[in-house]
C-alpha positions as CSV (number, residue, x, y, z in Angstrom):
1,X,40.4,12.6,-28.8
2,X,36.7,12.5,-27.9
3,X,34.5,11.1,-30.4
4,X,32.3,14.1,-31.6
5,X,36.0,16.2,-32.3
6,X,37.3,12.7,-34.0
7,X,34.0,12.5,-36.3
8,X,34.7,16.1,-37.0
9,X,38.4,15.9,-38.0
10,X,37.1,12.9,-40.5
11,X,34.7,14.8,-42.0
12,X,37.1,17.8,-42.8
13,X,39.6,15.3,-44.1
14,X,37.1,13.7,-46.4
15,X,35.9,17.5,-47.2
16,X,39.0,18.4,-48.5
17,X,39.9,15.0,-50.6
18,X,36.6,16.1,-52.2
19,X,38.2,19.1,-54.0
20,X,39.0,21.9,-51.4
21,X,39.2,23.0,-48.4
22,X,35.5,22.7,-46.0
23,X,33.9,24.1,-43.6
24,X,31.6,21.0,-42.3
25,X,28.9,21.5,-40.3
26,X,26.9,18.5,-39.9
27,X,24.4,17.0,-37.3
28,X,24.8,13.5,-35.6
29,X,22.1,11.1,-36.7
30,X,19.6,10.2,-34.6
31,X,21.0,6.5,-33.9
32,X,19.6,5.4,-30.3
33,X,21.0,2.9,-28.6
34,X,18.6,0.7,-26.4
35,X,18.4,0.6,-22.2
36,X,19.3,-3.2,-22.0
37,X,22.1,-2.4,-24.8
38,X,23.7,0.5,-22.2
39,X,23.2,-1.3,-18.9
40,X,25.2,-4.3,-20.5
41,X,27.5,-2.1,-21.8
42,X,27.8,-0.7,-18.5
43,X,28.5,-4.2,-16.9
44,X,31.3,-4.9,-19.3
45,X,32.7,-1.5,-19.0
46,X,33.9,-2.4,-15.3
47,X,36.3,-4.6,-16.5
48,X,36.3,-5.5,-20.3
49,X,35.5,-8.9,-21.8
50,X,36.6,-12.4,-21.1
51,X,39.3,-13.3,-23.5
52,X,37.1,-16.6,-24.1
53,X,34.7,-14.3,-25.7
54,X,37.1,-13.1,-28.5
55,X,37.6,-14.5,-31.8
56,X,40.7,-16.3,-32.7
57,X,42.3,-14.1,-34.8
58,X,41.4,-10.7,-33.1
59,X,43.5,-8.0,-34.6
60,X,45.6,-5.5,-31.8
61,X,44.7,-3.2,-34.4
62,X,42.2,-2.0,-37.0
63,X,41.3,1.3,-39.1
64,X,38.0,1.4,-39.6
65,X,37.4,1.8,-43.3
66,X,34.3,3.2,-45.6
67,X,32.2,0.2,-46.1
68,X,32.2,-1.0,-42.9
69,X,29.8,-1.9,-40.3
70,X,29.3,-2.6,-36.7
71,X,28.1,-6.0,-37.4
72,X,31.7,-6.6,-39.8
73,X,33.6,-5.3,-36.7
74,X,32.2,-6.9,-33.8
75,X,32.8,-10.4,-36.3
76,X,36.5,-9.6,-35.9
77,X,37.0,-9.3,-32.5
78,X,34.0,-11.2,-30.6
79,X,32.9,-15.1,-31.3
80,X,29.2,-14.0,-31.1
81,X,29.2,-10.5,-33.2
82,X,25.7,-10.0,-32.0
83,X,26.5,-9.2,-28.6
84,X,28.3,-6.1,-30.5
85,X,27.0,-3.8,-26.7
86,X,29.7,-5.9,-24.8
87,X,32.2,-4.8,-27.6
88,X,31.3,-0.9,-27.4
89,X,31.0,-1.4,-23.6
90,X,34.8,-2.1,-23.6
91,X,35.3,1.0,-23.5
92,X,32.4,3.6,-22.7
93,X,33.9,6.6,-21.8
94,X,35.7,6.9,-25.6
95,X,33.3,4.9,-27.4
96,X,29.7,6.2,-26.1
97,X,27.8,5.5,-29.2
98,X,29.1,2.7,-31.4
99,X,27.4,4.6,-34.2
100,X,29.7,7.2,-34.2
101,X,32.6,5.0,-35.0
102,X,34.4,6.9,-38.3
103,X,36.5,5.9,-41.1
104,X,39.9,6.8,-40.3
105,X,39.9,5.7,-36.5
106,X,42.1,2.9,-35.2
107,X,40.4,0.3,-32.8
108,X,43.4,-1.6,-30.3
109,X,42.8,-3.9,-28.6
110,X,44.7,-4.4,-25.1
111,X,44.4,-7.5,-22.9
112,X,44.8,-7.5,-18.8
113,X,45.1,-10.6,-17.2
114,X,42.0,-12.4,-18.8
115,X,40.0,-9.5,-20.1
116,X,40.3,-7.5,-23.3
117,X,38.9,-3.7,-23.6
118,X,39.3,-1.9,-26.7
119,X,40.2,1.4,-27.1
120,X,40.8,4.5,-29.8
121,X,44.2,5.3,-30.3
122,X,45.1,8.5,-28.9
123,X,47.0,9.2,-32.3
124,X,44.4,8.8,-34.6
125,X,42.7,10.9,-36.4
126,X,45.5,13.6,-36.9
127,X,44.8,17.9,-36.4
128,X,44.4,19.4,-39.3
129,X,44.7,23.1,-39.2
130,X,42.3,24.4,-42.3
131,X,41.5,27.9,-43.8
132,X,38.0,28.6,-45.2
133,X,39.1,30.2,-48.1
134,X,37.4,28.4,-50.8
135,X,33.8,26.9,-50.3
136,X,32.0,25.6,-47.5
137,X,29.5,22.8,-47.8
138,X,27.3,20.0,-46.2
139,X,28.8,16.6,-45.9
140,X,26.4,13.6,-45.2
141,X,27.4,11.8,-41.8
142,X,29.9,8.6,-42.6
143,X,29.5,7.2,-39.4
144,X,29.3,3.0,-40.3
145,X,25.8,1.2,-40.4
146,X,25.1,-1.8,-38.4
147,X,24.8,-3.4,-41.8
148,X,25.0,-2.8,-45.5
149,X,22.2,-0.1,-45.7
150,X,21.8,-1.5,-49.8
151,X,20.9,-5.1,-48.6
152,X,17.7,-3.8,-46.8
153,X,16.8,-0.4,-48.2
154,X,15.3,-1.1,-51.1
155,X,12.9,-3.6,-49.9
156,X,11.6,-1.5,-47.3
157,X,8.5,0.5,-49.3
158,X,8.0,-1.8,-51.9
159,X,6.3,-4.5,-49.9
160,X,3.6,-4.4,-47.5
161,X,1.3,-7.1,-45.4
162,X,-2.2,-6.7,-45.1
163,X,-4.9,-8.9,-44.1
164,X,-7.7,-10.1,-46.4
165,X,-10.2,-7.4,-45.5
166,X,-8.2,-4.6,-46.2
167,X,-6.4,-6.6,-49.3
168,X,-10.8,-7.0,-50.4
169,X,-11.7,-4.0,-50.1
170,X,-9.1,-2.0,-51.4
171,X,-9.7,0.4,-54.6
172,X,-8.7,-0.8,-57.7
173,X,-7.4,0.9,-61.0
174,X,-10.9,0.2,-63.4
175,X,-10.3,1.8,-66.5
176,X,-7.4,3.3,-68.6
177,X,-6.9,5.6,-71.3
178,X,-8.1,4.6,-74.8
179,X,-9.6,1.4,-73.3
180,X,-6.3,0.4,-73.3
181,X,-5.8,-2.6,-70.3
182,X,-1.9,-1.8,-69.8
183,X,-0.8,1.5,-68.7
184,X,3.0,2.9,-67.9
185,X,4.3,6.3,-66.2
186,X,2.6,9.6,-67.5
187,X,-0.6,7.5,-67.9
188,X,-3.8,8.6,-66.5
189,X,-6.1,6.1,-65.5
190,X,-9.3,5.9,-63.3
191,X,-9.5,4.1,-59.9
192,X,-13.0,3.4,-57.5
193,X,-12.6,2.6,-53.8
194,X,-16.9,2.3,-53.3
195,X,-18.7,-0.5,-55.1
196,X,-21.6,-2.4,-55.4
197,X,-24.6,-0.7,-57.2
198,X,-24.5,3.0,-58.4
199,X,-27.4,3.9,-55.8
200,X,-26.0,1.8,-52.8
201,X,-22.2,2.4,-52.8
202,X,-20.5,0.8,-49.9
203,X,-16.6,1.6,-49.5
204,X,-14.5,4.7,-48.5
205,X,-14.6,7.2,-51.3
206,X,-11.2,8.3,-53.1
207,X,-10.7,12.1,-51.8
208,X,-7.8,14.4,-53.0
209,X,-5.5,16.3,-50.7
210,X,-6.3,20.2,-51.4
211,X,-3.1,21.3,-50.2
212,X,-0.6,18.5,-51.4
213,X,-0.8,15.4,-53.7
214,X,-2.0,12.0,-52.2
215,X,0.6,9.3,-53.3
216,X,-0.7,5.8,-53.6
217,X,1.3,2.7,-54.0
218,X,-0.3,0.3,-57.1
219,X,-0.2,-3.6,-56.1
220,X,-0.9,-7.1,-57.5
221,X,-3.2,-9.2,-56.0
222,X,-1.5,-9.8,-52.7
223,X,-0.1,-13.6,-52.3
224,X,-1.5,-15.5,-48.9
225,X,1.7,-16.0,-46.5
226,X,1.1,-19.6,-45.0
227,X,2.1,-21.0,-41.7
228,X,4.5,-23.8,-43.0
229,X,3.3,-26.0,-39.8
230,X,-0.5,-25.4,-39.5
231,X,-1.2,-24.2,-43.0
232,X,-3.3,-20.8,-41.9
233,X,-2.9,-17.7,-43.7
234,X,-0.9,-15.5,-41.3
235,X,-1.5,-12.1,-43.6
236,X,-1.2,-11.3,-47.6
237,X,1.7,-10.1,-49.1
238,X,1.6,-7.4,-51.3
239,X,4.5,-6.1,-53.4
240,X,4.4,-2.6,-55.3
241,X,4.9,-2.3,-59.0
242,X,4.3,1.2,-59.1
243,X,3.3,5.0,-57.7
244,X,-0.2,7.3,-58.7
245,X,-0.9,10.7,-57.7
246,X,-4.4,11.2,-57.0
247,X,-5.6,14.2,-59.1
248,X,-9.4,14.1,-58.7
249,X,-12.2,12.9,-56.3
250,X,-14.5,10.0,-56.5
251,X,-17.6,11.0,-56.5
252,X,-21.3,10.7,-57.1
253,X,-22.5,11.4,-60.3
254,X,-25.5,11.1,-63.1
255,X,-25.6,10.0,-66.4
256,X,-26.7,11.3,-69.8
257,X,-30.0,8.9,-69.0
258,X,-30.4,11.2,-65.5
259,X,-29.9,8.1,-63.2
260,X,-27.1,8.0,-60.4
261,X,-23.6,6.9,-61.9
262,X,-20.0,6.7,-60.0
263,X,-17.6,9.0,-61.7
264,X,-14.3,7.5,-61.0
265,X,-11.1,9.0,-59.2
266,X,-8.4,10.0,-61.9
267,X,-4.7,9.2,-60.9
268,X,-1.6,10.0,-62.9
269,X,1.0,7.2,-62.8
270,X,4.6,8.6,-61.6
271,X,6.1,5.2,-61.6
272,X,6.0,2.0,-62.2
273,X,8.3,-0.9,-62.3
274,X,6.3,-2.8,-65.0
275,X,3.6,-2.5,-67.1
276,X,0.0,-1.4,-65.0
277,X,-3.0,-3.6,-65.6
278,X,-6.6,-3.1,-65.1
279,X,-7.6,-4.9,-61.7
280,X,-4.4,-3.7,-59.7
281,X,-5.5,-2.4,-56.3
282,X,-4.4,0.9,-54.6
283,X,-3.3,1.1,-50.9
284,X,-1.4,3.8,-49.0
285,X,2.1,4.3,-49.5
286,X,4.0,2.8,-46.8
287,X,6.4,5.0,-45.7
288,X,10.2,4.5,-46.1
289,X,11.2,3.2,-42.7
290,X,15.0,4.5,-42.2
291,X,15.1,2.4,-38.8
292,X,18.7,1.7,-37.1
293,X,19.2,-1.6,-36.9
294,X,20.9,-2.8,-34.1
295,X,22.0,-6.3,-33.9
296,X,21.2,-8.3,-30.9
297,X,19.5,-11.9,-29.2
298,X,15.9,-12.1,-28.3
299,X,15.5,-12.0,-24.2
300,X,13.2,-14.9,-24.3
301,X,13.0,-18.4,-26.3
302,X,11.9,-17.6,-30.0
303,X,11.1,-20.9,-32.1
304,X,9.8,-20.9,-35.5
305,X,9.4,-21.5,-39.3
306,X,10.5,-20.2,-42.9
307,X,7.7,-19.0,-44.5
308,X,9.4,-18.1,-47.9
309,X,12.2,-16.7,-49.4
310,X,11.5,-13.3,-51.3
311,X,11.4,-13.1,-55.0
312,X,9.8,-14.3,-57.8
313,X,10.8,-18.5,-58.5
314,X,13.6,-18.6,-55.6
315,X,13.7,-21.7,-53.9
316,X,17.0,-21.3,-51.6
317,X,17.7,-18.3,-49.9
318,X,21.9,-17.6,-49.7
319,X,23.5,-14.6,-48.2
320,X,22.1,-10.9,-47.7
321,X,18.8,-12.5,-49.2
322,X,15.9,-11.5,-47.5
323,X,13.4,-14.6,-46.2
324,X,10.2,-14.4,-44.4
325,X,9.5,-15.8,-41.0
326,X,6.3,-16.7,-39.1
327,X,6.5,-15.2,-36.2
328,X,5.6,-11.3,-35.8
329,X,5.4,-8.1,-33.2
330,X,2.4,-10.6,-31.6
331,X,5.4,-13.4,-30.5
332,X,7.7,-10.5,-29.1
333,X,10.1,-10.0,-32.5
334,X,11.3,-6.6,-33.0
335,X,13.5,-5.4,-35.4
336,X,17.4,-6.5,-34.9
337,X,16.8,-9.5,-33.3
338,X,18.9,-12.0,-34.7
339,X,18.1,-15.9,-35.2
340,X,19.8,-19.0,-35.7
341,X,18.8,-20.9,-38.8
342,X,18.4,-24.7,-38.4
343,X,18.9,-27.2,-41.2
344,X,15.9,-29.1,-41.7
345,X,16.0,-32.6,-40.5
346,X,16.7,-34.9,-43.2
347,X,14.5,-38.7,-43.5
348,X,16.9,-41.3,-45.4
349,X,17.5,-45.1,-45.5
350,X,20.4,-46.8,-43.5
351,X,22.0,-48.8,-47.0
352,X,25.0,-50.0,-44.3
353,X,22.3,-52.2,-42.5
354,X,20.3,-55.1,-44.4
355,X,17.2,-54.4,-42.7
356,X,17.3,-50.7,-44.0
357,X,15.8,-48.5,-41.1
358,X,14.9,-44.9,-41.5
359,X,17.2,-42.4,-40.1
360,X,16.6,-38.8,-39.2
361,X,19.3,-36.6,-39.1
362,X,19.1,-33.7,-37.1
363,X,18.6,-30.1,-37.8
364,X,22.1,-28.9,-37.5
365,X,22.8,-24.9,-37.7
366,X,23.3,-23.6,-40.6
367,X,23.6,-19.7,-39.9
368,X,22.6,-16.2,-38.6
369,X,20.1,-14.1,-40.1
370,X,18.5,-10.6,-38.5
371,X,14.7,-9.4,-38.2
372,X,14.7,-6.0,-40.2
373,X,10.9,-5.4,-40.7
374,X,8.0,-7.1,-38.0
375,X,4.6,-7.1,-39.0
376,X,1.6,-8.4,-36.3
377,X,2.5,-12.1,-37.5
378,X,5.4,-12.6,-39.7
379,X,8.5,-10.7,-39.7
380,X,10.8,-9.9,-42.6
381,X,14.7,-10.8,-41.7
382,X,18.3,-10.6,-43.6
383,X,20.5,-13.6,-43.9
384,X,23.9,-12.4,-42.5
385,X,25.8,-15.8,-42.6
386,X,25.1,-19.1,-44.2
387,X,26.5,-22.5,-45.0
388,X,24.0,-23.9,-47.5
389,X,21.2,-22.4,-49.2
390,X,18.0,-21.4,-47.0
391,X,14.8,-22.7,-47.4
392,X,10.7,-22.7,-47.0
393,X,10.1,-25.1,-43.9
394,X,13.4,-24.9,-42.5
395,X,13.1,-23.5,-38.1
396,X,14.9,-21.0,-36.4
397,X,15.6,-20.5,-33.1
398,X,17.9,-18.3,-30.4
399,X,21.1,-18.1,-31.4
């Protein structure tokens, strides 16, 4: 059964578990898969995969279930689960898009001499012969992620880099209402983006969208990212605590005295995470980047260093935590690269010997982790496996 009818005969099943008979009528996503991923998909297509390159305990056979994903699968059956194109390019003509793999479909595998393909069973998923009588309605795809879509999504508008121009001059909230200093959602407040004195403004002027509301995301005071190694600032984090609307325009003004005055944008807080504060800056709202991730090794040497490991007063990064690495777009990271993490090497005393050297052990590796989000100079990525806990300093390299 081709793969379009078997996503189709999915759907309908998971239609009617729903409460009824369906008629579902829903469009692919647009998942894209990568020249270099098809051309070695291609290659291994010819003749399937060494059986060197499969994982000990590869099952003949697996139903895919809801809640999996391509990077759970291709751990089952292949050694190195990022080189997940080798495992769709088992078999190409059935499986042309490993995104459109669908709860309900059995994966076997079948070995030949010293090569493995896998296939979809013939059998699997059943015909179902349905009548509209009832309702029709619109089922959301259920093809699997790469990875757990709630491990990344989340993270994606809420934090931004900027550099320490942009981060300087960006408008900040400057009053509130009632003099009041802390502000929540429903709140108007007032915001400037020019400063300096009423007469000689320097800055771009807040303006209001006449045909839809401009949404703004509110920030702390950015924190510096540091190079772990040479100690310069590679960009500034900021991290949003909440949403405003602008309602009104900056503009020029003049007081009750007739001399020029600023009269401040107003903005209406929509959300907000915590409490608002005088002082907190306002900068475009990045937008929510729904990116297929797509698991895979850098073509070229990668080396580099832990910045940090996101949140507030976390030390060690473990699993599906998100750390930050410094290296960026500008070193040739992209998004779904993935990186081995490196213990760091470890100074200690010899207490066998007398003459107690120093030792240094290595840095031994410690796990896998995947780019999700590059910026010009550091790069955001997901810890996908781990032995012990993750750390600021520690190196990464190919995997």
């Amino acid at each position: 059964m081709g793969t379009a009818l078997s996503r189709w005969v999915v759907g309908t099943l998971v239609g009617a578990q729903l409460g009824g008979m369906a008629c579902v009528a829903s469009a692919a996503p647009p998942y894209s898969v990568t020249p270099q991923q098809r051309g070695t998909a291609e290659q291994v297509a010819q003749a399937g995969v060494p059986l060197s390159e499969l994982a000990p305990n590869a099952p003949e056979r697996y139903t895919v279930r809801r809640g999996d994903t391509l990077w759970g699968i291709s751990a089952l059956y292949l050694q190195r689960p990022w080189r997940w194109p080798e495992l769709w390019g088992m078999n190409l003509q059935q499986i042309r898009n490993p995104h459109l793999i669908y709860p309900g479909q059995v994966l076997v595998l079948t070995r030949v001499g010293d090569r493995a393909v896998l296939q979809l069973a013939a059998d699997t998923p059943p015909t179902v012969k349905l009548s509209p009588r009832v309702r029709a309605e619109r089922l959301r795809d259920e093809g699997i992620p790469p990875l757990p879509p709630g491990a990344i999504e989340p993270f994606l508008a809420d934090v931004d880099i900027v550099d320490a121009d942009t981060h300087e001059r960006a408008p900040r909230i400057v009053a509130g209402p009632e003099a009041r200093v802390l502000l929540a959602r429903g709140d108007r407040a007032y915001a400037r983006g020019q400063y300096g004195p009423s007469d000689a403004l320097t800055g771009d002027a807040l303006e209001a969208q006449a045909d839809r509301p401009r949404v703004l995301s509110i920030y702390r005071n950015a924190v510096a990212l540091r190079d772990p190694e040479t100690g310069e600032v590679l960009g500034y984090e900021a991290h949003a605590v909440g949403r405003a609307e602008l309602v009104r325009s900056e503009r020029a003004g003049e007081g009750p005295d007739g001399q020029p005055a600023l009269v401040p944008a107003t903005v209406q807080i929509v959300q907000a995470r915590e409490e608002i504060r005088i002082g907190d800056r306002l900068l475009p709202q990045s937008g929510r980047e729904m990116r297929l991730y797509i698991p895979h090794a850098p073509a070229a040497p990668i080396r580099g260093q832990i910045v940090k490991v996101h949140g507030d007063a976390v030390r060690y990064a473990g699993q599906n935590q998100i750390i930050v690495l410094n290296r960026g777009r500008a070193d040739g990271l992209e998004a779904g690269h993935v990186l081995a993490v490196l213990k760091d090497r470890t100074r200690l005393t010899d207490k066998t010997d007398e003459a107690r050297p120093d030792l240094l052990l290595p840095g031994e590796r410690n796990g896998l982790m995947m780019v999700f989000r590059t910026f010009e100079r550091v790069s955001y990525a997901l810890i996908l496996q781990i032995t012990d806990g993750v750390k600021s300093g520690d190196r990464f390299v190919n995997p």
